[in-house]
PATIKOL-377919 format. One record per residue (C-alpha): x, y, z; residue in one letter. Coordinates in Angstrom, 1 decimal. Example, Ala and Ser with C-alpha at 12.3 -4.5 7.8 and 13.67 -1.06 7.14 Angstrom:
BEGIN
ATOM / 12.3 / -4.5 / 7.8 / a
ATOM / 13.7 / -1.1 / 7.1 / s
***
This chain:
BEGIN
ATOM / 135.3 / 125.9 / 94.5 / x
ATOM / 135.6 / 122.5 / 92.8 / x
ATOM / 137.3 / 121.0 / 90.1 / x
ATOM / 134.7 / 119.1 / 87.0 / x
ATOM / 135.0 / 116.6 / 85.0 / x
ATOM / 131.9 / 116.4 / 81.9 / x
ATOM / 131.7 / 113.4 / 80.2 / x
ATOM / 128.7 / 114.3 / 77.6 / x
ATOM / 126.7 / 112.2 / 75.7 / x
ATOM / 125.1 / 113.2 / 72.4 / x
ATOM / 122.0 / 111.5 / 71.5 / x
ATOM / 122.6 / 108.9 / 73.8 / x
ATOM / 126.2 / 108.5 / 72.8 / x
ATOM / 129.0 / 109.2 / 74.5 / x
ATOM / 131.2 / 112.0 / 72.6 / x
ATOM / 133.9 / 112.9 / 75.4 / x
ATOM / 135.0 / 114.1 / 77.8 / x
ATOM / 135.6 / 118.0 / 78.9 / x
ATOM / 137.9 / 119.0 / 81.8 / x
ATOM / 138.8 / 119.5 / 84.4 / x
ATOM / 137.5 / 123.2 / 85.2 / x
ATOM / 137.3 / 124.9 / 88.1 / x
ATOM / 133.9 / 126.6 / 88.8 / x
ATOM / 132.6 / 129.0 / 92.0 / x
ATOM / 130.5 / 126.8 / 93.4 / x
ATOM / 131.7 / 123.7 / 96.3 / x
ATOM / 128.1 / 122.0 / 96.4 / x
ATOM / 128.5 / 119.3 / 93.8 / x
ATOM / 124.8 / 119.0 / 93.6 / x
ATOM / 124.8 / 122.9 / 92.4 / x
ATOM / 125.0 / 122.3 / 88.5 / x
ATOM / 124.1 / 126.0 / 87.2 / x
ATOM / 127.8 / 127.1 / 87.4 / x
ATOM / 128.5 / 123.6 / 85.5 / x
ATOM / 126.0 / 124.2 / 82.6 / x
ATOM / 126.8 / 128.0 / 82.0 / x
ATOM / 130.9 / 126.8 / 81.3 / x
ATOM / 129.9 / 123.6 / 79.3 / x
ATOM / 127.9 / 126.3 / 76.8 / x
ATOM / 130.3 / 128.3 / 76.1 / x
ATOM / 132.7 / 126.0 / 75.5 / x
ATOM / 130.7 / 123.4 / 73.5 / x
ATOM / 128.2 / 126.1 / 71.6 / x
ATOM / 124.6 / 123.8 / 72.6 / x
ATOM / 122.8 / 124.1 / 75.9 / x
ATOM / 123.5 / 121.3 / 78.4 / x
ATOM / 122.4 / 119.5 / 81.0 / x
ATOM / 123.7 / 117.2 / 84.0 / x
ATOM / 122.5 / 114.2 / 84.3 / x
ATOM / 124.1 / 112.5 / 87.1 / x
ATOM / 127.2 / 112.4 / 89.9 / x
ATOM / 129.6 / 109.5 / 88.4 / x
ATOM / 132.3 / 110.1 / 90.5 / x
ATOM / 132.7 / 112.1 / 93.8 / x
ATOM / 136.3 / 112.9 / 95.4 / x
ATOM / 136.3 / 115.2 / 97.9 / x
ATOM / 134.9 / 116.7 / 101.3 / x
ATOM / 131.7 / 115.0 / 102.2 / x
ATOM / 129.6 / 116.2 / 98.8 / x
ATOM / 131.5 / 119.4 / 98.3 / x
ATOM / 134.6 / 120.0 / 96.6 / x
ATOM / 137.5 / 118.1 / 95.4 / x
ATOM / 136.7 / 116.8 / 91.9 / x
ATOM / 133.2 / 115.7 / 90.9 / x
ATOM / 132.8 / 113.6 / 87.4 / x
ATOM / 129.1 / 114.1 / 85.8 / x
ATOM / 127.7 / 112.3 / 83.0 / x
ATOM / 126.4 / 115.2 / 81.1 / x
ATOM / 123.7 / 115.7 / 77.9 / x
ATOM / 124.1 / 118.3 / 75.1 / x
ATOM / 121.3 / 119.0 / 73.8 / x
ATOM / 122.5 / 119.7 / 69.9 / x
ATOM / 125.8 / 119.2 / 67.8 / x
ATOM / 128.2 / 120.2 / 70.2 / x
ATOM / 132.2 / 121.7 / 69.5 / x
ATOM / 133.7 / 117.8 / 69.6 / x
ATOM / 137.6 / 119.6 / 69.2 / x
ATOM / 137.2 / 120.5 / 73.2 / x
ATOM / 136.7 / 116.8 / 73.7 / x
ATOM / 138.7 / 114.5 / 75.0 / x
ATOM / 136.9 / 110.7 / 73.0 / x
ATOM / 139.5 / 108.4 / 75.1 / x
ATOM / 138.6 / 106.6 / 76.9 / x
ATOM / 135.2 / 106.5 / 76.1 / x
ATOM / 132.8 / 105.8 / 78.6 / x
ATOM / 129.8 / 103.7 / 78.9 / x
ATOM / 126.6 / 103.9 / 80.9 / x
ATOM / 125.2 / 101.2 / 81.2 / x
ATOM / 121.2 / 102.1 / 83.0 / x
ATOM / 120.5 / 100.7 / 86.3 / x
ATOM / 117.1 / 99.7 / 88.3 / x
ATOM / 117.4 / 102.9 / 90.8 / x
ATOM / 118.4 / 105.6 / 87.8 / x
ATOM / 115.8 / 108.0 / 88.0 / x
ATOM / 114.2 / 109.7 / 85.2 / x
ATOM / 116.1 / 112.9 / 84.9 / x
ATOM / 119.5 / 111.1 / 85.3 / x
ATOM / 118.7 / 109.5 / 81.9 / x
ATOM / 118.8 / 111.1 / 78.4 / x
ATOM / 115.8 / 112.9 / 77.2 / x
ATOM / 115.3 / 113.1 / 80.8 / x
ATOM / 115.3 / 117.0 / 81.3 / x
ATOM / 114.2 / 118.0 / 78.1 / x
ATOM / 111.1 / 115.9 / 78.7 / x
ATOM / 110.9 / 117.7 / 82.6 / x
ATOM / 111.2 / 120.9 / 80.3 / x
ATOM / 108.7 / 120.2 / 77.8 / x
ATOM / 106.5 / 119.4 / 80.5 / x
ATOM / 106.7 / 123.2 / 81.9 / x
ATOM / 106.1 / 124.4 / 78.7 / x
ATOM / 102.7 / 123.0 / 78.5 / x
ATOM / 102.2 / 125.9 / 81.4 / x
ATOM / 104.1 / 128.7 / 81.0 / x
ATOM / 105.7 / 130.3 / 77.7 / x
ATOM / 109.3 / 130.9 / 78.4 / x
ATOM / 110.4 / 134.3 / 77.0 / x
ATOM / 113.9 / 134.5 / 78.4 / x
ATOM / 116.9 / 132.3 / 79.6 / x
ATOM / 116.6 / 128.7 / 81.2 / x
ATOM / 119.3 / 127.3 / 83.6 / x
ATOM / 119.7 / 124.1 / 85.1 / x
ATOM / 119.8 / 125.0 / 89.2 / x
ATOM / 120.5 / 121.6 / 91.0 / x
ATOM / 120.6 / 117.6 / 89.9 / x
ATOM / 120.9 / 114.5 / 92.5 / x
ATOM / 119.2 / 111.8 / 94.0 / x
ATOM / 116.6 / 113.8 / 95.9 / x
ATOM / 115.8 / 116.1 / 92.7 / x
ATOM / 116.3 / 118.1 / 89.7 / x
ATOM / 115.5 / 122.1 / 89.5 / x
ATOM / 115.7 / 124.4 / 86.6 / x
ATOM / 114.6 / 128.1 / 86.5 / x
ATOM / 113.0 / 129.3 / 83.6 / x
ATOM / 112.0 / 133.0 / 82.9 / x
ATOM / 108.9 / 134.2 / 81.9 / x
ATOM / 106.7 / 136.9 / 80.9 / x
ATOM / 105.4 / 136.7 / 83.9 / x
ATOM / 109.0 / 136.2 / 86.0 / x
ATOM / 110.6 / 133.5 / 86.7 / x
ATOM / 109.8 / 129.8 / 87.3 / x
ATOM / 110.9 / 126.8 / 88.9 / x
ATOM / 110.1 / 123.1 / 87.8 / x
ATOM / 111.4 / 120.4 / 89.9 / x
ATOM / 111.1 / 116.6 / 89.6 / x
ATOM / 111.0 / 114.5 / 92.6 / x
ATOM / 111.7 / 110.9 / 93.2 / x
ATOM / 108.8 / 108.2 / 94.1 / x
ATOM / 109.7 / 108.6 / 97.5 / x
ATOM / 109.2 / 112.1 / 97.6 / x
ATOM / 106.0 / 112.0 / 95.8 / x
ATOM / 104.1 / 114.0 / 98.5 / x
ATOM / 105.1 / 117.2 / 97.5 / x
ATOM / 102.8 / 117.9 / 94.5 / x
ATOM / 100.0 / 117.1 / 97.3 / x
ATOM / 100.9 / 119.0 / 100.0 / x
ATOM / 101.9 / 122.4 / 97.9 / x
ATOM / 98.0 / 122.0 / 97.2 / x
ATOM / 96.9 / 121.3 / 100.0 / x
ATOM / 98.6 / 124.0 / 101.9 / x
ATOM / 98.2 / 126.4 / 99.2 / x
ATOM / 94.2 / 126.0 / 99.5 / x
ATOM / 94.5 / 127.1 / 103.1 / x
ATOM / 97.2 / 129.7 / 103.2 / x
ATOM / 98.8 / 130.6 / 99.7 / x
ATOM / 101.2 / 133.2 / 101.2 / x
ATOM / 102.9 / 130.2 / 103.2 / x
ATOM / 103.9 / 128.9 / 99.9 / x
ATOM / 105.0 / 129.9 / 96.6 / x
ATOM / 102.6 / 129.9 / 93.8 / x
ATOM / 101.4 / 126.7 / 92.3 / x
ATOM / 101.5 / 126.9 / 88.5 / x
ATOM / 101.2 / 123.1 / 87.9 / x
ATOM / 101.9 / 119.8 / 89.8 / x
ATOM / 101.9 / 116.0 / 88.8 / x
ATOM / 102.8 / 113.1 / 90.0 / x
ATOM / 106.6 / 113.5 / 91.2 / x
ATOM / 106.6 / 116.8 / 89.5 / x
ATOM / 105.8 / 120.8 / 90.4 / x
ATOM / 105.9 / 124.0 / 88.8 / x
ATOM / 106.1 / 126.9 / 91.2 / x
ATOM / 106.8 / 130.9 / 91.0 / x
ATOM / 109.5 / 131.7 / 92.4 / x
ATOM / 110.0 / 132.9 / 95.8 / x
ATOM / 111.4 / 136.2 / 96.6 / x
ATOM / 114.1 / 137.1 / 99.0 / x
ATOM / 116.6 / 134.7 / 100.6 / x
ATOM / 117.2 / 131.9 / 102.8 / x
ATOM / 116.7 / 132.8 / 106.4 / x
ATOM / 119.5 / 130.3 / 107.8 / x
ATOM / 119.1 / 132.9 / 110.9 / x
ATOM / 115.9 / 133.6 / 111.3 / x
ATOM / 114.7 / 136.7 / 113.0 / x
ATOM / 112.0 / 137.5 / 115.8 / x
ATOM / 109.6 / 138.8 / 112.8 / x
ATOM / 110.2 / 135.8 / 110.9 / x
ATOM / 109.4 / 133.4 / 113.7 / x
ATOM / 106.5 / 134.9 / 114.3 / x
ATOM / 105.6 / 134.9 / 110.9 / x
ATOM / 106.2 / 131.3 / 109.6 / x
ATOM / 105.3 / 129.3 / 112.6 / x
ATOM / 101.6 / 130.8 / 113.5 / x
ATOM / 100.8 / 130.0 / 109.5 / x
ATOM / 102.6 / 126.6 / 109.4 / x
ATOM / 100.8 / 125.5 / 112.8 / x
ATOM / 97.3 / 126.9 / 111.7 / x
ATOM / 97.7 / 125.2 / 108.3 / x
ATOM / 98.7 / 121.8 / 110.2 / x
ATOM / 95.8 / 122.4 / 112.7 / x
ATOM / 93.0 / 122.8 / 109.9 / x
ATOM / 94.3 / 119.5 / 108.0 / x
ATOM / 94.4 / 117.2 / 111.4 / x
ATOM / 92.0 / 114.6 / 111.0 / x
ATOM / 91.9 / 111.6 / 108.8 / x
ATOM / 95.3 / 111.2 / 107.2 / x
ATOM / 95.0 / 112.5 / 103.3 / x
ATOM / 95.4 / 109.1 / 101.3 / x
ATOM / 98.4 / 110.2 / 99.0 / x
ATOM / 100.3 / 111.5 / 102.3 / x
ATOM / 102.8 / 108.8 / 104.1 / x
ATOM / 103.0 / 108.3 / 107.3 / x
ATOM / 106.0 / 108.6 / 109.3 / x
ATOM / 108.4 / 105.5 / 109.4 / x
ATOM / 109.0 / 103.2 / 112.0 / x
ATOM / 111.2 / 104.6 / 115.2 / x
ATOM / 114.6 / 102.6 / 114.8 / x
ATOM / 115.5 / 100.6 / 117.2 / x
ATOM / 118.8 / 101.3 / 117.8 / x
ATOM / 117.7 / 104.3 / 120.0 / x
ATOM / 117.2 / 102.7 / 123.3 / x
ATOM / 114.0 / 104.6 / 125.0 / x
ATOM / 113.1 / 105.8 / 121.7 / x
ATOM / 109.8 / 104.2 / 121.3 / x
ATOM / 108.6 / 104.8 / 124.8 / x
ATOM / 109.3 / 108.5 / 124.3 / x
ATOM / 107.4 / 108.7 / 121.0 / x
ATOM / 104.2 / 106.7 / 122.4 / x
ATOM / 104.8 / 109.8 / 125.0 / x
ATOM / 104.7 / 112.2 / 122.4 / x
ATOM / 101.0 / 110.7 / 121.1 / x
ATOM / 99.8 / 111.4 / 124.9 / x
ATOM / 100.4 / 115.5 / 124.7 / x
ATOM / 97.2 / 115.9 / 123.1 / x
ATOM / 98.7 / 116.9 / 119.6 / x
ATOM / 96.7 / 115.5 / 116.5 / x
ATOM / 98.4 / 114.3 / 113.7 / x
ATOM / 98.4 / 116.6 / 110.3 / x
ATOM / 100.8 / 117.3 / 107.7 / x
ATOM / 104.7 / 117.9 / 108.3 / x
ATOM / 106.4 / 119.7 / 106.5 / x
ATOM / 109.2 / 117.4 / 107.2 / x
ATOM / 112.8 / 119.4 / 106.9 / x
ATOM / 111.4 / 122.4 / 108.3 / x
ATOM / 114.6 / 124.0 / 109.3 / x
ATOM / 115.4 / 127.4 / 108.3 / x
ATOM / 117.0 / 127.1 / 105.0 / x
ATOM / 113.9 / 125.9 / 103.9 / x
ATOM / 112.2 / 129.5 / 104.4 / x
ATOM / 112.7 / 132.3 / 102.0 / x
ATOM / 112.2 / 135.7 / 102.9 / x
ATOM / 112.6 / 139.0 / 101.0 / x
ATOM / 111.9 / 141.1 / 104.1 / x
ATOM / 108.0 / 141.5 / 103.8 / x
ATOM / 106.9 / 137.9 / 102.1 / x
ATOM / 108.2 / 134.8 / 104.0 / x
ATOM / 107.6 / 131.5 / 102.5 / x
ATOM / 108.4 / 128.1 / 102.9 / x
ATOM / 109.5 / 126.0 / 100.3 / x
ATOM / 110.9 / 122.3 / 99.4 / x
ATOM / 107.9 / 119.9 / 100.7 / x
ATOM / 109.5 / 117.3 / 99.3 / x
ATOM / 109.8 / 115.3 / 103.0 / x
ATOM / 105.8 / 116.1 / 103.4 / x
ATOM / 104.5 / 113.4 / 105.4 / x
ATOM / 101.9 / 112.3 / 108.2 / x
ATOM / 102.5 / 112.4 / 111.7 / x
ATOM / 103.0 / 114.7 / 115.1 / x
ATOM / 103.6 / 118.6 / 114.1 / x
ATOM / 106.6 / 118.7 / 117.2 / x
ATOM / 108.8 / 117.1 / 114.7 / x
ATOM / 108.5 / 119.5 / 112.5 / x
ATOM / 108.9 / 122.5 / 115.5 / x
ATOM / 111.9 / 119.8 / 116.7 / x
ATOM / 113.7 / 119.9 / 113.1 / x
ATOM / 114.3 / 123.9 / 113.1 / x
ATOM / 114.9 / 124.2 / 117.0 / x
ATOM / 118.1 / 121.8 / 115.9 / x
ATOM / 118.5 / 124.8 / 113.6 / x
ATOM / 118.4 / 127.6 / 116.1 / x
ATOM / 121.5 / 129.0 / 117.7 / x
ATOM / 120.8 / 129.0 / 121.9 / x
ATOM / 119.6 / 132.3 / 122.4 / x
ATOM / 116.6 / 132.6 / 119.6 / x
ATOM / 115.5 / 129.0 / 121.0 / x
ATOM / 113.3 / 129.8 / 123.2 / x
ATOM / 110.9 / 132.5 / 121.3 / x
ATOM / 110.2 / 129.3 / 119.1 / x
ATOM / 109.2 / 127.4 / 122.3 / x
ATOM / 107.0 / 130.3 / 123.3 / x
ATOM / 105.9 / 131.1 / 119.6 / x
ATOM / 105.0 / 127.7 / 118.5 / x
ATOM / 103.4 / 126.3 / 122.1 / x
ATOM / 101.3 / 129.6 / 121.8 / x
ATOM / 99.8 / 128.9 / 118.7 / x
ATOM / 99.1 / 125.3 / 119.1 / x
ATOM / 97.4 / 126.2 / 122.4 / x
ATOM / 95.2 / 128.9 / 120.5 / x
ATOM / 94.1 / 125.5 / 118.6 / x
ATOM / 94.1 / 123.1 / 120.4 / x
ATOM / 93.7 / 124.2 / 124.0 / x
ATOM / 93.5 / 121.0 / 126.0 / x
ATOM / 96.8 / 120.0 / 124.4 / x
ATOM / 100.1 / 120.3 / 125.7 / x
ATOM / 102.5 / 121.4 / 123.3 / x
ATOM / 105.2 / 122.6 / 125.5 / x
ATOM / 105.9 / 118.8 / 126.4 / x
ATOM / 105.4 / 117.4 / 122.6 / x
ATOM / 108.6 / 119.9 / 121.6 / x
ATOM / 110.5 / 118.5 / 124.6 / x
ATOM / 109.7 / 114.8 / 124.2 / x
ATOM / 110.5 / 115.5 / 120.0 / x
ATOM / 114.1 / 117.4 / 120.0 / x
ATOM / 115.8 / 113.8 / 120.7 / x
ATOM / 113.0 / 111.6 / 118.0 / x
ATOM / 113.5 / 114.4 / 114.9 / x
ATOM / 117.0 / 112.5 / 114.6 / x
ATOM / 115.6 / 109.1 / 114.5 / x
ATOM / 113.3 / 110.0 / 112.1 / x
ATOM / 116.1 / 111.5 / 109.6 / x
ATOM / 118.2 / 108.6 / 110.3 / x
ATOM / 114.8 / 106.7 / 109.5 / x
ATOM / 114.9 / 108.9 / 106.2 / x
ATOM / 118.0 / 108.9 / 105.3 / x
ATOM / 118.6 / 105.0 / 105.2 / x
ATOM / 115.3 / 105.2 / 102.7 / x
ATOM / 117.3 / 107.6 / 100.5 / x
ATOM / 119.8 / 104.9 / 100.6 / x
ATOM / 117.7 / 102.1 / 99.7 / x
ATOM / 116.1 / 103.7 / 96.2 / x
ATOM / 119.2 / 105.8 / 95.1 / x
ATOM / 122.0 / 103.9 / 92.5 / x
ATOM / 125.3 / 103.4 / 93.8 / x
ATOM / 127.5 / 106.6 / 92.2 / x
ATOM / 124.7 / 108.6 / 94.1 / x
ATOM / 125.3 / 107.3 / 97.8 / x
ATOM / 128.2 / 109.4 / 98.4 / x
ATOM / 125.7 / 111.9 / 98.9 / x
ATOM / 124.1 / 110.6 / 101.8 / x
ATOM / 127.3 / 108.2 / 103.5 / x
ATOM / 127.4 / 108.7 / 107.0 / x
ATOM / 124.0 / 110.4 / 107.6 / x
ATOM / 121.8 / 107.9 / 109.2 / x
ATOM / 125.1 / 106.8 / 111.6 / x
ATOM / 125.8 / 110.3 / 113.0 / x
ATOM / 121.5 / 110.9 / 113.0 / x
ATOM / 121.5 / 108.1 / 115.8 / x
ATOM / 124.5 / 109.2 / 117.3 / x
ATOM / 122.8 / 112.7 / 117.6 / x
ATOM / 119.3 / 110.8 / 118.7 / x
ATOM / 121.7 / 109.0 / 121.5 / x
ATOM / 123.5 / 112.1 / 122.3 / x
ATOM / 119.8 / 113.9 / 123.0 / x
ATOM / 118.0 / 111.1 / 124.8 / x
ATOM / 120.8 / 110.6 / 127.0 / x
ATOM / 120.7 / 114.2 / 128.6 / x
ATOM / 117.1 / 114.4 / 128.1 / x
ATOM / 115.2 / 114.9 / 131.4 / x
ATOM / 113.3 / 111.3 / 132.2 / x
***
């Protein structure tokens, strides 16, 4: 649970604040809960816009304040008009953080799919903003992405050319944006045996078909920091197994997958990037708990070696457990750079304890 503070905007124009309330939900980035009180309180459809004020545990609980859009003539007697609030636009505010912001993300899906049902707000913050919308056809998701996580409309279409049951369905992409079915089932935070051996041999068959020349709207992976001592030496090692480089997915860890038991997916390639497919194998063994650890060793070295048979994939997974945290902490301090300053609680702390992790792993690591 947490406690929320609205302060709402009409037309651009701050009206006042609401709260606080309490709603079921820690995450503060998990607006849905948020949305569904604010309508029935204030009568109009809402929308978040952005994370003003975080007090709390890390990003979850405690209090969280949220500059907040109604979308219509909303019931000013459960406002609160002092003090009023300005807010003021900054260089890094991204487009749906900013009035008009989602209902232009929303018109935008509408120029794809008719909605016939309700339409909910699912998640605002620096890294993105998801609604669901239902259809005649079921439901939909449309996300926007920030410019540094403008890979995602190419990589859903370039993975969905080669294997469309790895992915959801692609309604629509452009730049920074995609519209996708939705994915049935449920995160697979503990993925079984059968899902293992599901995902992996699709992801690594994907990757293997794309190696090559790197795809021009794809980045490549950023430089190794160099607070890592022995970092760099163990990455140019990495280049020597034999691997090619190909699309990542780039936070491949289990969350990431949704399964309904038959259909297993993997979603969110927002972090799709260029470079060696053991980071990607490195990310979820992080994931694994001990004992499911190895099957992804066997599963994953297995199918690269079906590929790629002069290659040696069982060292590229060793030599990549300890890099996967440099290259978040890389990540992470990029997140940093292009996100305003209310945002950053999101992400303080994350590249620090990333190279403590990366320090932690190279220091046990076999020479």
């Amino acid at each position: 649970m947490r406690e929320v503070i609205a302060l709402v905007t009409v037309g651009g124009e701050y009206a006042g604040a609401l709260g606080p309330f309490t709603v079921g939900s820690r995450w503060w980035s998990d607006v849905e809960l948020v949305t569904e009180h604010l309508e029935r309180v204030l009568g109009v459809p809402t929308s978040v816009l952005r994370l003003v004020e975080g007090v709390g545990e890390g990003t979850h609980g405690g209090t969280a304040t949220y500059q907040v859009e109604a979308h219509g003539e909303p019931d000013r007697s459960a406002l609160v008009t002092e003090p009023v609030h300005a807010f003021p636009d900054t260089p890094l505010r991204l487009p749906w953080a900013k009035p008009g912001g989602p209902a232009e993300l929303l018109a935008w899906a509408g120029e794809h799919v008719t909605r016939t049902g309700e339409v909910r707000q699912k998640k605002t913050w620096n890294l993105s903003c998801v609604f669901w919308i239902e259809t005649g056809a079921g439901r939909v998701w449309v996300k926007a992405l920030p410019p540094f996580f403008a890979a995602e409309p190419i990589a859903l279409r370039l993975v969905s050319g080669l294997d469309p049951t790895l992915v959801p369905e692609v309604v629509a992409t452009a730049p920074l944006r995609v519209l996708l079915a939705d994915a049935p089932g449920a995160p697979c935070w503990a993925p079984t045996p059968e899902q293992i051996r599901s995902v992996v041999p699709r992801l690594v068959a994907v990757q293997a078909a794309l190696a090559g020349e790197r795809h021009p709207g794809l980045p490549e992976v950023p430089n190794w920091s160099p607070e890592v001592d022995g970092s760099r030496e163990r990455a140019d090692a990495l280049l020597g197994t034999g691997l090619p480089a190909t699309l990542l997915h780039g936070d491949f860890h289990p969350g990431n997958w949704q399964s309904d038991g038959t259909t297993h997916q993997v979603i969110d390639w927002a972090d799709a990037h260029w470079g060696h497919p053991a980071l990607d194998a490195a990310r979820l063994w992080t994931y694994l708990v001990p004992e499911i650890r190895p099957l992804l060793a066997e599963v994953w070295t297995a199918a690269w070696l079906e590929h790629v048979p002069d290659s040696d994939p069982a060292a590229a997974l060793e030599l990549a457990i300890p890099l996967v945290h440099v290259f978040n902490a890389v990540r992470y301090r990029e997140f940093q750079a292009n996100i305003e300053e209310s945002e950053q609680v999101y992400h303080s702390g994350d590249p620090e304890y990333e190279i403590r992790r990366a320090q932690a792993a190279l220091s046990s690591a076999p020479a």
